[in-house]
N, C-alpha and C positions, 0 to 999 in steps of 0.2 A: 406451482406446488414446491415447496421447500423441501428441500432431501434429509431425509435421514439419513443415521447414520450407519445404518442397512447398505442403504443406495450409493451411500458413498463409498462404503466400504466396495460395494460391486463393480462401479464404474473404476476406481483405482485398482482392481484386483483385473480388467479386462483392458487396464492401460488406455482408456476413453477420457481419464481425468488422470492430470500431472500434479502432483504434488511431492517436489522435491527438493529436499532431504525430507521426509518424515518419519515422525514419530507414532507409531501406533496410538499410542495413549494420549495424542492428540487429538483424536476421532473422538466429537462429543456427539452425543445425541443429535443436533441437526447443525453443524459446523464442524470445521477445522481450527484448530487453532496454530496461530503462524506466531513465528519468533523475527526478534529483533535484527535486522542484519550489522556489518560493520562500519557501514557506509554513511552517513550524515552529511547535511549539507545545510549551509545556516546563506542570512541574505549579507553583501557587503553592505552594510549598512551606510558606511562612510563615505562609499564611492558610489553612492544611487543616491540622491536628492529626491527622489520620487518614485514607483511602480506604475508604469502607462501597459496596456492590455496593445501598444505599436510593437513595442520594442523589447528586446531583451534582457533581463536585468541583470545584474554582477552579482556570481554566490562562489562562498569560499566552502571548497570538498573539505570534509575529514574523515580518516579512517580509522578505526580504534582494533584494538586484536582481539582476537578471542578471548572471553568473557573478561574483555575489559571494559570499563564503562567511559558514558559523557555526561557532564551536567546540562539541562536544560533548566537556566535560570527561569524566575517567578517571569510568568507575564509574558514567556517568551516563546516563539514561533519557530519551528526545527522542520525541513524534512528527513527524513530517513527509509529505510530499504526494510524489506522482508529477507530473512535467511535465504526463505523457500522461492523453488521456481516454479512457477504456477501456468497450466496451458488447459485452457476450457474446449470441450467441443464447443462446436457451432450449435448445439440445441441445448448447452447450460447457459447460465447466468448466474452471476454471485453480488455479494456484495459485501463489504468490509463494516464491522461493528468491532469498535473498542473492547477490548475483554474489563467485566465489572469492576474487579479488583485494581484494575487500571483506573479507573476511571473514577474511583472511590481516593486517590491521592491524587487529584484533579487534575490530571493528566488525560487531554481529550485527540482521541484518534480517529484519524479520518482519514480517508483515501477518494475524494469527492464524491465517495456513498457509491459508485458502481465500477460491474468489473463486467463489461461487453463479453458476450458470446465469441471464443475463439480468440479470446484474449491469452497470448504468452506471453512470461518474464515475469517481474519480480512487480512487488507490488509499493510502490511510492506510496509514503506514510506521510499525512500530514497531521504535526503533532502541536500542540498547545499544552503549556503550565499554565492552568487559570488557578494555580496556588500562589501565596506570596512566599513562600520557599522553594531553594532549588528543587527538582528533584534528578536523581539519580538512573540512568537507563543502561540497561548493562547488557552486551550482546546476549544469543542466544533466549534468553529468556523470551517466555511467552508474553505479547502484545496485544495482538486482536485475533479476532474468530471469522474464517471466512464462509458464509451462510450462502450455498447454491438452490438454484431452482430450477428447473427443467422448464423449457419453453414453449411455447403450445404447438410450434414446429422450429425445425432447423430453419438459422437464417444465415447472410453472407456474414462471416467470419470479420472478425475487427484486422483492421487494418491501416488504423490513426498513427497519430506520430507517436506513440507510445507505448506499441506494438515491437516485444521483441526488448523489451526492457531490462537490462542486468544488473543497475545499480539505482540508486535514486537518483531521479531526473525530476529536475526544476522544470517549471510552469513553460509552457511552448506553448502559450496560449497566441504570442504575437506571428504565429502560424496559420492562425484561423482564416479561416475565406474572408471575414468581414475586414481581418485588417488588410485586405487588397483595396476593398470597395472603398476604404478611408482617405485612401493618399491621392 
C-alpha cells in the first residue's frame, strides 16, 4: 500500500521515517519530493576503454555550491546525490520516480527504481539528457518524488554496500557475489 501523505506526515512526526532537511511543502499527496545535492560524478571516459561488471571503473567527483549549477550535455549520463538524508524502517519501502516537469525537458531520473527497507543515506541519482540540448541542473532544486509503501511485515533491514551513503557513489556492482564465482 502506497502512503499518503497523512501517513507520511505521521511516520515523520514519530521519527519512524528520516527525511532530512525537509521542506513541508514537499509533502505531496502520496511522495516526497527530494532535491538536487552538490555532489556529481561523471565517468573518466578517457581513461576506461570499456565498463566490465569485474572491475572498477575511473569517475571524476565534482562539486558545485549552493544554488549553483552543472551542465549535463545532450545524450549524456551523470550521477548525482539527493540534498536529503533518507533512513526507512524495516517495514517501509520506497521508490524513486523523476518528478514530471523534469522529465518533460528530457531529463530521465532514476535511482535503479528501488529503495530496500531500512535503507539509510542519501539517495544516488542516475540521470540521462535524452535532449539534444544541454540542460541545466541547479542545486537545491526539486528532482524527483520519493513514493513509500508499507510492507506486509517487518523484514531484515538493508545492509548492501550502499548502506550509509553520504554522497553519490558510483556503480560497486564488481562487488557482487557473482564476480567471485567469475575469476
Amino acid at each position: 500500500m502506497i502512503l499518503s501523505s497523512q501517513t507520511i506526515r505521521h511516520y515523520l512526526e514519530k521519527e519512524e521515517l528520516i527525511v532530512t532537511p525537509l521542506e513541508h511543502s514537499h509533502i505531496q499527496p502520496a511522495s516526497v519530493d527530494l532535491t538536487l545535492g552538490s555532489h556529481f560524478v561523471t565517468l573518466e571516459e578517457h581513461s576506461t576503454g570499456r565498463l566490465s561488471m569485474r572491475e572498477s571503473a575511473s569517475y571524476r567527483d565534482i562539486y558545485i555550491g549552493e544554488q549553483e549549477s552543472i551542465i549535463i550535455p545532450p545524450h549524456s549520463f551523470m550521477l548525482a546525490t539527493t540534498k536529503e538524508w533518507i533512513k526507512l524502517p524495516n517495514y517501509l519501502t520506497a521508490f524513486v520516480e523523476g518528478r514530471s516537469s523534469i522529465g518533460r525537458m528530457g531529463l530521465f531520473v532514476q535511482n535503479a527504481g528501488w529503495v530496500d527497507p531500512g535503507f539509510e543515506g542519501r539517495i544516488t541519482l542516475e540521470l540521462f539528457n535524452a535532449n539534444r540540448s544541454p540542460i541545466e541542473l541547479i542545486e537545491g532544486w526539486r528532482i524527483c518524488q520519493l513514493v513509500m509503501a508499507e510492507m506486509d511485515q517487518p523484514t531484515t533491514a538493508y545492509s548492501g554496500k550502499y548502506a550509509g551513503q553520504s554522497s553519490t557513489t558510483p556503480s560497486a556492482v564488481y562487488k557482487d557475489v557473482e564476480s567471485h564465482l567469475c575469476k
